[in-house]
C-alpha positions as CSV (number, residue, x, y, z in Angstrom):
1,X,2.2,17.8,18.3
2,X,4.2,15.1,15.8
3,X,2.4,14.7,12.6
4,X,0.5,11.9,11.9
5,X,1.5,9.3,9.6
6,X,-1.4,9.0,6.6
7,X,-1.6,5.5,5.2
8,X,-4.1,4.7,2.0
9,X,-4.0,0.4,1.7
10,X,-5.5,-0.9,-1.2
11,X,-6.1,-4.0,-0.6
12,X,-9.2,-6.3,-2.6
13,X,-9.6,-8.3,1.0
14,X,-12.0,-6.3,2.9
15,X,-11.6,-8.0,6.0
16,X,-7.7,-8.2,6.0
17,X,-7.9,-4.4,4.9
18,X,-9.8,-3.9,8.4
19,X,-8.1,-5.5,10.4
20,X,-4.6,-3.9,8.9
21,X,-6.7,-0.5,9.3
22,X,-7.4,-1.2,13.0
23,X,-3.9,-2.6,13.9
24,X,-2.4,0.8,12.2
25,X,-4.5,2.9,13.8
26,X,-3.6,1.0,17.3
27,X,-0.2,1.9,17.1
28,X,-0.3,5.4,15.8
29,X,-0.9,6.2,12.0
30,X,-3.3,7.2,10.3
31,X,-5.4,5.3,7.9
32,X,-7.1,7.4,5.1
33,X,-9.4,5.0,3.9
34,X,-8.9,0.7,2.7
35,X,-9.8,0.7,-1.3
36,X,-10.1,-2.4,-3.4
37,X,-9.7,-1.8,-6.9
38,X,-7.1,-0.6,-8.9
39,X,-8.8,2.9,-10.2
40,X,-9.9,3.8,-6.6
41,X,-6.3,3.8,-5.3
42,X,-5.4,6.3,-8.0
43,X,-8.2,8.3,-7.5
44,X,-7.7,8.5,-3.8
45,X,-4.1,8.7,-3.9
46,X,-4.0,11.5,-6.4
47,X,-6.9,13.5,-3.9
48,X,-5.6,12.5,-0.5
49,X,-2.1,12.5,-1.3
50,X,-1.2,10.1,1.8
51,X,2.4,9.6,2.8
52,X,2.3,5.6,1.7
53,X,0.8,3.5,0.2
54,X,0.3,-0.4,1.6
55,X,-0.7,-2.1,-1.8
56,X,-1.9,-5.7,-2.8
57,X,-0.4,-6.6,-6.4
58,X,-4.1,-8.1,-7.1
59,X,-6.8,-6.2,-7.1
60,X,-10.2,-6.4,-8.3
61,X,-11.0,-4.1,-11.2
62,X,-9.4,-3.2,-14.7
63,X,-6.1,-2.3,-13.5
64,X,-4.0,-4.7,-11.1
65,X,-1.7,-2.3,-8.0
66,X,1.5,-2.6,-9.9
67,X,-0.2,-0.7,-13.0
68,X,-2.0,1.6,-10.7
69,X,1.2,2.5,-8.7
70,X,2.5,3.0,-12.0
71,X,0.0,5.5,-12.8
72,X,0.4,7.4,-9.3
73,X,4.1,7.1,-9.2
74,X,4.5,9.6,-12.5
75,X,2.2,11.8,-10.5
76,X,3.5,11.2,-6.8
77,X,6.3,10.5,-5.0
78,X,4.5,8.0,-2.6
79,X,6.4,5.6,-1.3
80,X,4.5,2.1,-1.9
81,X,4.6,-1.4,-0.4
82,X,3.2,-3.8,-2.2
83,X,2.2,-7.0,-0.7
84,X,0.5,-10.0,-3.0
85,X,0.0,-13.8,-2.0
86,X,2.0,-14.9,-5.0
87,X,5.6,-15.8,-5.2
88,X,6.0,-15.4,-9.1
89,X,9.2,-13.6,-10.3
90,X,7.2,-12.3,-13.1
91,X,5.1,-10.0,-10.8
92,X,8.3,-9.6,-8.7
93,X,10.3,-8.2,-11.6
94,X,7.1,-6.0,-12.5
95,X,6.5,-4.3,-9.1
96,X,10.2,-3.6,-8.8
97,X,10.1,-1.4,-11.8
98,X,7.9,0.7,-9.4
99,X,10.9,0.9,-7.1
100,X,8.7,0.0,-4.1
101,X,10.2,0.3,-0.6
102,X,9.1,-3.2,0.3
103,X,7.8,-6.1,-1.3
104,X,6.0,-8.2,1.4
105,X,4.6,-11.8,0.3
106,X,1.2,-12.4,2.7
107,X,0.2,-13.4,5.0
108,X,1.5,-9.8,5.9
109,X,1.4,-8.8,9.6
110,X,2.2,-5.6,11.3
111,X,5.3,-6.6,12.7
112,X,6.5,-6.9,9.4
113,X,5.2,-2.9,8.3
114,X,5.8,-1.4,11.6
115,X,10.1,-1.5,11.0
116,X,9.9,-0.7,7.2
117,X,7.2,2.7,8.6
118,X,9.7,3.7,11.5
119,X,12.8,3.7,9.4
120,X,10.7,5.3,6.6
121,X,9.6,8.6,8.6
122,X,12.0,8.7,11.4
């Protein structure tokens, strides 16, 4: 039996994070959980260890997703794409520090993660 694929998404949008947790699950990976803040993605990161992370660039909370991948990324080697609503090269040249595998401006659909999750764990 092939391994599942375990995706975390931290995403502050419950309802997008749903419906991006049912789609996933639809077509074959698996979804650990949806979080919306910054400190829960580290916490669950660092205890579930999932194979990628699908991260919005704002979330709620003290710490925004390119400071929290920053904080799993010395930890982890998760790959992470981060998706955000804003098309600011200041946030742009921020997350790319991370060295994300994809940057995805919203509205993101699953046609858009599906290629960059096949070519990841092919």
């Amino acid at each position: 039996m092939e391994k599942k694929i375990k995706i975390l998404i931290a995403e502050d949008e419950v309802i997008v994070a749903q419906w991006m947790k049912g789609e996933l699950e639809d077509i074959g990976y698996e979804v650990l959980e949806y979080v919306t803040t910054g400190e829960k993605v580290i916490e669950s990161a660092l205890e579930n260890k999932p194979d990628i992370i699908l991260l919005d660039v704002n979330l709620i909370g003290m710490i925004d997703g390119i400071d929290a991948a920053e904080k799993i990324t010395d930890t982890l080697n998760t790959p992470i794409i981060f998706m955000t609503g804003y098309n600011e090269s200041s946030i742009f040249k921020r997350a790319q520090k991370i060295n994300p595998v994809a940057y995805l401006e919203k509205p993101v659909e699953i046609y858009d993660i599906k290629p960059i999750l096949d070519e990841l764990f092919k």
